[in-house]
MARGULO-174861 format. One record per residue: residue in one letter; z, x, y of N, C-alpha, C, O, CB in turn. Coordinates in steps of 0.2 Angstrom, whole numbers, plus 5000, padded with zeros to 4 digits. Each point is the difference from the previous one (the first is absolute). Glycine has a CB too. Layout:
BEGIN
aZXYZXYZXYZXYZXY
...
This chain:
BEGIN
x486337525076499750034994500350075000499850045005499249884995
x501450104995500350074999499150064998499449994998502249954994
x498750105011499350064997500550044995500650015003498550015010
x500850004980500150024997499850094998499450014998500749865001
x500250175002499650085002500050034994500650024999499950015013
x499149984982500150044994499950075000499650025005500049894990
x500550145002500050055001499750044995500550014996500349975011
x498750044992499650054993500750054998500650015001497750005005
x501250014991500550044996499950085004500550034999499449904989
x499850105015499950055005500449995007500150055004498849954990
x501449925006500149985008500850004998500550025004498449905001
x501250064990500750014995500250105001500550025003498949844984
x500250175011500350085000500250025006500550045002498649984989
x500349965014500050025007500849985003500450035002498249954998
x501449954999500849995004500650014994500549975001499049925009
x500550154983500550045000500050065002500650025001499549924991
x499350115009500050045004500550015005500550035002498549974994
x500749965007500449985009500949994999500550015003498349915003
x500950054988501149994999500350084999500650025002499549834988
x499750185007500450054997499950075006500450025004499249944980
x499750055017500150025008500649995004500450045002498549934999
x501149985000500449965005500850044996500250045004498949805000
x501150154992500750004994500250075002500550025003499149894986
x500050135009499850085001500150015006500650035001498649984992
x500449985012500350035009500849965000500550035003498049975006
x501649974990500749965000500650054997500550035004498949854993
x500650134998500350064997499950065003500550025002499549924989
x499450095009500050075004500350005006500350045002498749984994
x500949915008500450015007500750005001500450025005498649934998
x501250014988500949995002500250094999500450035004500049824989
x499350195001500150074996499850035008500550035002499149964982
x500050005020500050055005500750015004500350055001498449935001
x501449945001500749955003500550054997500250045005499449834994
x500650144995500450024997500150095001500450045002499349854992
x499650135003500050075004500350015004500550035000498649994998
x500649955008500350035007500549965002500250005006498850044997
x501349934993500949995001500350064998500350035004499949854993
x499750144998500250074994499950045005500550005004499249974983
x499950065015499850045003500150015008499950055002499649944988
x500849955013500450005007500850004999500550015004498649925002
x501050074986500750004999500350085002499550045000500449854990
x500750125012500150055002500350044995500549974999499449985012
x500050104985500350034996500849994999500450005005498750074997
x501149924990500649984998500350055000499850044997499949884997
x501150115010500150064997500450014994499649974996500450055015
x500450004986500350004994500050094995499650044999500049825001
x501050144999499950074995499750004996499949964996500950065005
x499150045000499450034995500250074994499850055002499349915011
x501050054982500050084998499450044997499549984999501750005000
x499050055001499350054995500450014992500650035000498650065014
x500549904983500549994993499550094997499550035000500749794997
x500550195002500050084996500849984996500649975001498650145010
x500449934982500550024996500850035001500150055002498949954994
x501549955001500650045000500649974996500049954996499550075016
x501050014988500649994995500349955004500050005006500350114989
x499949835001500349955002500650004996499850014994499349945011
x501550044996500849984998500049914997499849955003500750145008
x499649924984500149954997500749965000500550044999498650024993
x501149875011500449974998500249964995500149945002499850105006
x500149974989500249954991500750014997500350064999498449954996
x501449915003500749984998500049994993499450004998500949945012
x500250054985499850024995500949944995500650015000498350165005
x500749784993500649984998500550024995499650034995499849895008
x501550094996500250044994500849945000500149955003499250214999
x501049884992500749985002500550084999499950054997499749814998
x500950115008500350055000500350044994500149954996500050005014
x500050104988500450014995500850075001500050045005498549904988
x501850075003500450055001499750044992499949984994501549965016
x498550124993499850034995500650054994500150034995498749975015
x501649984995500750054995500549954997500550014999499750105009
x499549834992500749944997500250024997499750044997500149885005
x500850054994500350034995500349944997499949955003500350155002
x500049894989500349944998500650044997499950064998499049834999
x501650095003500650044997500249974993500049945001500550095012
x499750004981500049984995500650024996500250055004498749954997
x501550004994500650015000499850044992499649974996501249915013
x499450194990499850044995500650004995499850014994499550075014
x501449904993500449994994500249915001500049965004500750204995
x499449854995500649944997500749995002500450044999499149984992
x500749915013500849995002500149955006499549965001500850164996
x500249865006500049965001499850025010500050065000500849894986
x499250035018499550025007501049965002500349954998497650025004
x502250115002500449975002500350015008500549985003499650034985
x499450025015500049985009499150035001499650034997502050005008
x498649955001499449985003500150025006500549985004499249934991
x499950175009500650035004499250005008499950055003501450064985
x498449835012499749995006499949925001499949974995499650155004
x500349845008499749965003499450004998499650045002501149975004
x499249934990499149995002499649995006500249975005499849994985
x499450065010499750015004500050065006499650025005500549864991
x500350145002500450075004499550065001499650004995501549984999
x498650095010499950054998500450024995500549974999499150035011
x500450044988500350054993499550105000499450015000500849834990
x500250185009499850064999500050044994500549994997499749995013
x499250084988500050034995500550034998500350045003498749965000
x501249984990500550034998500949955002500550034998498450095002
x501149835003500449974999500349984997499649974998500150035006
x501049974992500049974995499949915002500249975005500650144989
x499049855000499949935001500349984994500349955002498750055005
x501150004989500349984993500650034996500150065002498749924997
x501649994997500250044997500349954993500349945000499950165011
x499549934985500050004994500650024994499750044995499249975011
x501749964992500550024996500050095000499850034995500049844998
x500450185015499850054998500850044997500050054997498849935013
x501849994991500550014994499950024994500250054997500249895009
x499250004990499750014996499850064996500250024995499749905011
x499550094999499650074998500250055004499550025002499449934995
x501750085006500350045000500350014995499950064999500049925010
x500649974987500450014995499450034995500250044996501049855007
x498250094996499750014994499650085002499850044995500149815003
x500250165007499950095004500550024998499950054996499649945015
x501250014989500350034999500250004992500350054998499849965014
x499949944982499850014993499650034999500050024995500349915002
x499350105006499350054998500350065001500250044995498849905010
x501150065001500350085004500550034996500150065000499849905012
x500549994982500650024998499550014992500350044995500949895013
x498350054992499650014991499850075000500050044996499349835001
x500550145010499550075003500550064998499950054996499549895016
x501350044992500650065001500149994993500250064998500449935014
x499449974981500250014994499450054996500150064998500649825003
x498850094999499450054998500150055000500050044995499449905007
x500650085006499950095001500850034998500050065000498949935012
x501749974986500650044996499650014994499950064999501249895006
x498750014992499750024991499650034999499950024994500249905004
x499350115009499550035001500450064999499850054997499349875010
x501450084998500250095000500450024994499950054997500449955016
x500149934984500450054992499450014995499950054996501449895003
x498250025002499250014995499950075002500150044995499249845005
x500550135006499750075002500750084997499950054998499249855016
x501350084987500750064998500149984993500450044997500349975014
x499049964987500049984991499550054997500250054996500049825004
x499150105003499450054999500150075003499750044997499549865002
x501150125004500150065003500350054994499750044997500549905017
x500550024984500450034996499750014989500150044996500949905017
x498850004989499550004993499450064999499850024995500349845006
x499850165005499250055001500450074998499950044995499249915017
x501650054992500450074998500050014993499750044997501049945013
x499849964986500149994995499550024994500050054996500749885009
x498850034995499350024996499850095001500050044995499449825011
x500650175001500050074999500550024997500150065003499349955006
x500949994988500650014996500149984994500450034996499949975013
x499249954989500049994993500749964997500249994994499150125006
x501149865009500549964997500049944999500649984998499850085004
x498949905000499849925000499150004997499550045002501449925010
x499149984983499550004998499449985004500049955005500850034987
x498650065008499449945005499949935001499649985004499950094993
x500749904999500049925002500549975002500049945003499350054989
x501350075007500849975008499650045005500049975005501550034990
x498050055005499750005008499449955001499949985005500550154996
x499449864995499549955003500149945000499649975003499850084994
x501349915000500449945002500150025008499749975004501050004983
x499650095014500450015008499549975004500049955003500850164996
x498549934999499350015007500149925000500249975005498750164992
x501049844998499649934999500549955006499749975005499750044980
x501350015013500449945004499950045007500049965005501149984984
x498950135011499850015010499349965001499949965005500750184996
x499149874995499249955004500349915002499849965005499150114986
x501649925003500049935000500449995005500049945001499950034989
x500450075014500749995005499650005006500149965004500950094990
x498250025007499849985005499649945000499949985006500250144996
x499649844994499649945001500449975003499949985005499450014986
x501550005004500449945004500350025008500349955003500150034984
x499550075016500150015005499349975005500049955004500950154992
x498749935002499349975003499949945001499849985005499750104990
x500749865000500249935000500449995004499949975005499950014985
x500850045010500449995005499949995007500149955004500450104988
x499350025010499650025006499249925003500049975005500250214989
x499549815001499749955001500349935000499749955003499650134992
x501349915002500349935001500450005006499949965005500150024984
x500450075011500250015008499550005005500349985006500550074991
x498449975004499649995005499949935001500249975005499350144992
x500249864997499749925000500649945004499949965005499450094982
x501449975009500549985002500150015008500149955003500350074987
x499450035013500050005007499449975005499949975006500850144990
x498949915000499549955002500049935000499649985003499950104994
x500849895000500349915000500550015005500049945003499950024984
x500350075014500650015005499749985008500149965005500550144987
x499049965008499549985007499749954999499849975005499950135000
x500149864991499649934999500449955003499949955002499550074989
x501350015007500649955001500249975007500349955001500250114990
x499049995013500150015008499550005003499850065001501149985000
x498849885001499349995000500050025008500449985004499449924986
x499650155013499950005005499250025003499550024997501849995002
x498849985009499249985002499750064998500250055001500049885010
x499050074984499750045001499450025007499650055001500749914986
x500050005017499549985005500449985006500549975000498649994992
x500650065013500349975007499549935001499449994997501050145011
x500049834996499749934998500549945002500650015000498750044991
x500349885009500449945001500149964992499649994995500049995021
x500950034986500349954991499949944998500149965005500750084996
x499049924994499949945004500749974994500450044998498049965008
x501449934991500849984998500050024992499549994995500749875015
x500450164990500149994992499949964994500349955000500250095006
x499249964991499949974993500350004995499749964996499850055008
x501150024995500449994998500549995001500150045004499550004992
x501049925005500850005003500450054996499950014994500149855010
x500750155001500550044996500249974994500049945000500350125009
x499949964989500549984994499250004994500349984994501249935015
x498050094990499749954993499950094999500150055003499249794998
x500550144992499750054995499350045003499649975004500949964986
x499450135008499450025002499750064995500450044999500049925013
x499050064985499850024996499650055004499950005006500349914985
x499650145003499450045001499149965004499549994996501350094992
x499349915015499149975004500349965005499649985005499450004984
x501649985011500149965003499950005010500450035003500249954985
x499050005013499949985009500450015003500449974997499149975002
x500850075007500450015003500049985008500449965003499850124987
x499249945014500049995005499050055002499750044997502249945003
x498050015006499450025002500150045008500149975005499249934986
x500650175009500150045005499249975005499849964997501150164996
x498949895010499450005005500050045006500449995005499549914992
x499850155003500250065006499349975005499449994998501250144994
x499649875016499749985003499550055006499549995004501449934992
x499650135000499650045006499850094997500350055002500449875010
x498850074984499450005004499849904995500349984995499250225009
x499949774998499749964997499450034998499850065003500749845002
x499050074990499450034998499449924999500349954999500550184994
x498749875008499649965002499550014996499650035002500849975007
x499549964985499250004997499749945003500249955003500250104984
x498849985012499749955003499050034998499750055000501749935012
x498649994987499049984997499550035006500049985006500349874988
x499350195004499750015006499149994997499850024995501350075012
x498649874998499349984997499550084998500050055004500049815005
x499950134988499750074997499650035003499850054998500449924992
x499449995016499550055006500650045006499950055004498949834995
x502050085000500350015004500350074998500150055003499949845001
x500150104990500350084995499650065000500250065001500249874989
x498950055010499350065000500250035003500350044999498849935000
x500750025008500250015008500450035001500050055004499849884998
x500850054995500750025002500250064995500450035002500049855002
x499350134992499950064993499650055006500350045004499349864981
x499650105015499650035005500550035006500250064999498749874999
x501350035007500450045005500450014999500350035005499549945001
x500850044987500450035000499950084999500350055003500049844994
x499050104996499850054999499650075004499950054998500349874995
x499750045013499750025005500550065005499850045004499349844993
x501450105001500350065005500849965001500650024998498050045010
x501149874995500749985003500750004998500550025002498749925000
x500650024991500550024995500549925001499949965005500150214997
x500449814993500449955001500449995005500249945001499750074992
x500450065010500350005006500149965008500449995004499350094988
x499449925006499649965006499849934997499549975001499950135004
x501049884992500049944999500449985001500550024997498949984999
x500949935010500749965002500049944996499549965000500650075013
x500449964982500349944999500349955003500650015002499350054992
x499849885008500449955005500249944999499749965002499750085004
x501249954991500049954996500549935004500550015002499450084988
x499749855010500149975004500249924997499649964998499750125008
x501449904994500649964997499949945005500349995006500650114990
x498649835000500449965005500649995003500550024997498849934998
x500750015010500749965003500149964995499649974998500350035013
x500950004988500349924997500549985004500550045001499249984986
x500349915015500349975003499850005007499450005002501550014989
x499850015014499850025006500150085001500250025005500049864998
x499650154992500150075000499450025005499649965003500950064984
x499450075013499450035002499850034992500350014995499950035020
x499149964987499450024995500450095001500350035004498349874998
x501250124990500450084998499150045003499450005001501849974982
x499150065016499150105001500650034997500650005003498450025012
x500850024978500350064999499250054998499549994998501849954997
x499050125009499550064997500250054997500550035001499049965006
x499950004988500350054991499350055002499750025005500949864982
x499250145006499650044997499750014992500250014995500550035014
x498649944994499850004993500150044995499950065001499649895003
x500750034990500350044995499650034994500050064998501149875005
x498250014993499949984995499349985003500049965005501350024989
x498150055001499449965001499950004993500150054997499449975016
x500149904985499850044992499450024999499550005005501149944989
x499450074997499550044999499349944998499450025000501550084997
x499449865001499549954996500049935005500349975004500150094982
x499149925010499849935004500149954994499950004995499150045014
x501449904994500349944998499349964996499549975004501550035006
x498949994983499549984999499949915003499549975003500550134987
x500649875008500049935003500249995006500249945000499950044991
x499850065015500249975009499650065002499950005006501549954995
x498450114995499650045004500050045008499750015005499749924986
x501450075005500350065007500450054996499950024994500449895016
x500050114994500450074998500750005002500149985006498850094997
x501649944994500850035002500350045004499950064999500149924994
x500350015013500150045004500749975000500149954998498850095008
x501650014996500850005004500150055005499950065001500549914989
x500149985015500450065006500749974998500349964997498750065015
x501150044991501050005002500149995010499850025005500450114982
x500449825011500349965009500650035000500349984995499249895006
x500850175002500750015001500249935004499749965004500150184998
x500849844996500349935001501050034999500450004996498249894998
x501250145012500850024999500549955002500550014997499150095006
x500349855000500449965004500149934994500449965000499250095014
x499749974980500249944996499649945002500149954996501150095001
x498549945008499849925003499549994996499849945001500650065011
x499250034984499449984996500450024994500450044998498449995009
x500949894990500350014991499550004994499549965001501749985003
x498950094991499549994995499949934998500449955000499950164996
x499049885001500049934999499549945005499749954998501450104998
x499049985010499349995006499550005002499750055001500949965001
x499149934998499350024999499850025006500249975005499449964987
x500050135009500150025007498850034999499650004996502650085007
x497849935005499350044999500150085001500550035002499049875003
x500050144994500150085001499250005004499649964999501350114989
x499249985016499450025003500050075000500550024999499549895007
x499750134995499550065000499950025005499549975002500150024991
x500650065012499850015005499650084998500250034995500949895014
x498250104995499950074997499350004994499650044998501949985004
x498449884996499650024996499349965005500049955002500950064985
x498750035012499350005003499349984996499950004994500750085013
x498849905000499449994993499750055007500149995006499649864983
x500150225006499550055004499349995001499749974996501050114999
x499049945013499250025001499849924996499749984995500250195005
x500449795007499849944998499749955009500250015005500849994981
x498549955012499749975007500749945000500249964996498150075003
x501949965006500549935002499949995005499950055003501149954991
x499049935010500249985006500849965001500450024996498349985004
x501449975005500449965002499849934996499449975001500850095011
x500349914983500049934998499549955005499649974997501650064997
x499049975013499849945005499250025000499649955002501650045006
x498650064990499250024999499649954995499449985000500950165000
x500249834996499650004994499849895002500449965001500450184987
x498649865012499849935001499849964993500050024995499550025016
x500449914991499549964993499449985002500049975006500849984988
x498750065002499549965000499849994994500350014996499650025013
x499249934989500049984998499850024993499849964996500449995014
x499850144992500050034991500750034999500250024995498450035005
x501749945004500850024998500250025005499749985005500250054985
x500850035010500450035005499450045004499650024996501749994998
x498650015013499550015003500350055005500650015001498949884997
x500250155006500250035006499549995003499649964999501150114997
x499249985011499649985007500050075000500650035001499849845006
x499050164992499750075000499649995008499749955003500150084983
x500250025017499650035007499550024999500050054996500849985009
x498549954997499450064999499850055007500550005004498849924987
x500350105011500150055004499849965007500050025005499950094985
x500049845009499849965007500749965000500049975005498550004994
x502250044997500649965000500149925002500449975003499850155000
x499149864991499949954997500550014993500150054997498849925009
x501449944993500649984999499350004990499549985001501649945014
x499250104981499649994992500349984996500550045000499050025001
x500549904995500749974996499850054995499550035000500849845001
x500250154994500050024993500450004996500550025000498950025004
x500349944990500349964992500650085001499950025005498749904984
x502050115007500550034998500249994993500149944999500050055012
x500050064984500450004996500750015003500250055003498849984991
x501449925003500850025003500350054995499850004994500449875011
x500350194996500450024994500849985002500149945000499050174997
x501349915003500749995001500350005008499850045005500250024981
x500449905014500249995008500750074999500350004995499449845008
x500350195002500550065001500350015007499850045004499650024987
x501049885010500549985006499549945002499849964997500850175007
x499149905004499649975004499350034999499549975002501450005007
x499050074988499450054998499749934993500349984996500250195008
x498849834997499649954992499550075001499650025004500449814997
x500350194991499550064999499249964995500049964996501350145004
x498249935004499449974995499450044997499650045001500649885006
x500050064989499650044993499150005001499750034996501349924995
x498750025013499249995001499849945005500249945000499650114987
x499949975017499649975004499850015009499749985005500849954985
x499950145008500050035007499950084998500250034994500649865012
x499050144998500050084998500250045007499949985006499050014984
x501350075008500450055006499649995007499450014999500950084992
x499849915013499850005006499949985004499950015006500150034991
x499849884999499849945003500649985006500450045002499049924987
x500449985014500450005006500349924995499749984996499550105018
x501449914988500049924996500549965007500350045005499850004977
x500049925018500449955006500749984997500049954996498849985011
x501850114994500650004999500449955005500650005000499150134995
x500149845009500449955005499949924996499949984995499850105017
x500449894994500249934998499349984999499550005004501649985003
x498849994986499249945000499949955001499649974997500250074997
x500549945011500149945005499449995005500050035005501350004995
x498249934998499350015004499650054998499450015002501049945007
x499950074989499350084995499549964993500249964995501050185007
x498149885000499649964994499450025002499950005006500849884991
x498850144998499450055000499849985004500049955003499750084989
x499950045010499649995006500450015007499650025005499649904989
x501550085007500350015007499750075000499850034996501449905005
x498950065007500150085003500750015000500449955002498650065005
x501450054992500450065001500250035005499650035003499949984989
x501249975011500050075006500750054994500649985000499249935017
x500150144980500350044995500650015004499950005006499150074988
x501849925004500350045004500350034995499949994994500149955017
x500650114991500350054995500349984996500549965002499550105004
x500049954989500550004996500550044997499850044996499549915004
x501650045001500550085002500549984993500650014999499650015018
x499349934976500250024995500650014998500250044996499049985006
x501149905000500549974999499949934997500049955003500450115005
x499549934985499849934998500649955000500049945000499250114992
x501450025009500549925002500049955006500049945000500750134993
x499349995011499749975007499649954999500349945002499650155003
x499549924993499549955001500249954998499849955003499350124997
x501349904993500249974996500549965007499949945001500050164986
x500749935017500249975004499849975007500149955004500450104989
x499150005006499649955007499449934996499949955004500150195005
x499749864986499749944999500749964999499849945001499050104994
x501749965003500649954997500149985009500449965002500350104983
């Protein structure tokens, strides 16, 4: 025969009491367990710094394409037939070379029909002028009428106009002449003709395109917090001077990658309404020619900074589970997480806009087993993020 045990409703309360009791020391005793693991652990060491304000060096690349700022396209200024061609394309060419030539027989022969209208003029100009001379006498004498002296004056004016024309067709004439003998306005590489010898060629017509290599010039977009900046420190003393252009040419093929160092030339004034940056150029000396216009290459800035700012070492910066985090120290050199506002990375330095303030201690080493609540053995920090950067790799 089973005995069956019921339990009131008072006897019911009593043995959930006893459960939750019971549940309670269970837990308290693992959280003590735990304590004093934590607390026989032996302090973690790891770098430590004390964060104070300071200038950090910005490294930022800046996509462009190359350009030559003095190109030239060469154009043919008279009418006739192209009749040598006195370079190799693709060639260096220098300023003031000749490259063309243009029927210059031609306008020679048409220089010297001028030269010969000129030399006629100024004979008629002088019997005009010894006409009117002798007409002025006469008149004082009462032995020519005023209107044979005012015929004489009139044909001397007309003789000097016709000389003045003359003088002007012979200039123009000479001026077609040097057109006739097309040459480099520019030092520079040539590239191929566009016209062949022997065809016709008119006033506008194309001819050929100079490109000078050296110096190159470099436009290129700069985000308009980066222009501010670079506006402020300029104005601040440094000046453009102190700023290095570094312009950096991929490899093609099995070449090596280019570094040329120029100088910024050009910052603008105004902000791009639709990309909301600013215009800037430098100049690369490329004497040897191995960089050509046309390439999309990067530029960098050496020299431009963000001032009296808090950063650590990138390897600082953790996650958790309100965002990018760091590992602050309190004065017992317990391990504290805390949330971070990130601003812009500048090399190995992550500069941060809020969540930490001056003089805190923050844990700049490896966070490899670091997580609230460690203890701390501080060690120095000699303020090398690249370092630290290589030693966690």
């Amino acid at each position: 025969m089973k005995t069956i045990f019921r339990l009131g409703r008072a006897g019911f309360l009593v043995l959930a009491a006893g459960l939750f009791l019971a549940a309670c020391g269970q837990e308290e005793a693992s959280q003590q367990a735990q304590q004093g693991s934590s607390q026989d652990r032996p302090p973690h060491p790891v770098k430590v710094v004390d964060l104070t304000r300071q200038d950090i060096d910005l490294d930022k690349s800046y996509p462009s394409l190359l350009r030559s700022d003095d190109e030239v396209t060469l154009v043919a200024r008279v009418t006739g037939s192209l009749e040598q061609q006195h370079f190799e394309p693709g060639e260096m060419v220098e300023k003031g070379q000749l490259l063309y030539s243009i029927e210059p027989d031609v306008y020679q022969a048409v220089v010297s029909q001028r030269d010969a209208d000129l030399q006629s003029a100024r004979a008629e100009l002088e019997r005009a002028q010894r006409d009117a001379s002798r007409f002025e006498r006469l008149l004082s004498q009462n032995s020519v009428s005023r209107q044979q002296y005012d015929q004489a004056r009139s044909e001397l004016g007309v003789a000097r106009a016709a000389v003045a024309q003359a003088e002007a067709a012979l200039a123009r004439s000479r001026i077609d002449l040097d057109y006739a003998e097309v040459t480099a306005p520019v030092s520079g590489m040539i590239s191929l003709g566009r016209i062949n010898v022997g065809n016709l060629v008119s006033n506008g017509t194309e001819l050929a395109t100079i490109t000078p290599l050296d110096p190159l010039e470099v436009r290129f977009q700069l985000p308009q917090r980066d222009a501010f900046e670079l506006r402020r420190q300029m104005s601040a003393g440094d000046g453009a001077e102190a700023i290095i252009a570094l312009l950096r040419v991929p490899a093609v093929g099995s070449g090596d990658a280019e570094t040329l160092e120029g100088r910024l030339d050009f910052l603008g004034s105004r902000v791009e309404e639709g990309t909301s940056t600013v215009q800037a150029s430098a100049t690369f000396a490329n004497a040897d020619g191995r960089v050509l216009p046309g390439q999309f290459v990067r530029v960098s800035l050496e020299g431009l900074k963000r001032y009296d700012v808090l950063a650590v070492p990138e390897i600082a910066i953790g996650q958790g589970l309100m965002g990018p985090q760091v590992f602050v120290l309190d004065e017992n050199n317990v391990a504290r997480a805390r949330p971070v506002d990130l601003a812009e990375v500048a090399g190995p330095w992550q500069i941060l806009r809020g969540g930490v303030e001056s003089g805190e201690r923050v844990v700049v080493g490896d966070l490899a087993g670091i997580e609230p609540g460690i203890t701390i053995e501080p060690l120095p920090f000699e303020g090398s993020a690249e370092a630290d950067e290589d030693d966690a790799s």
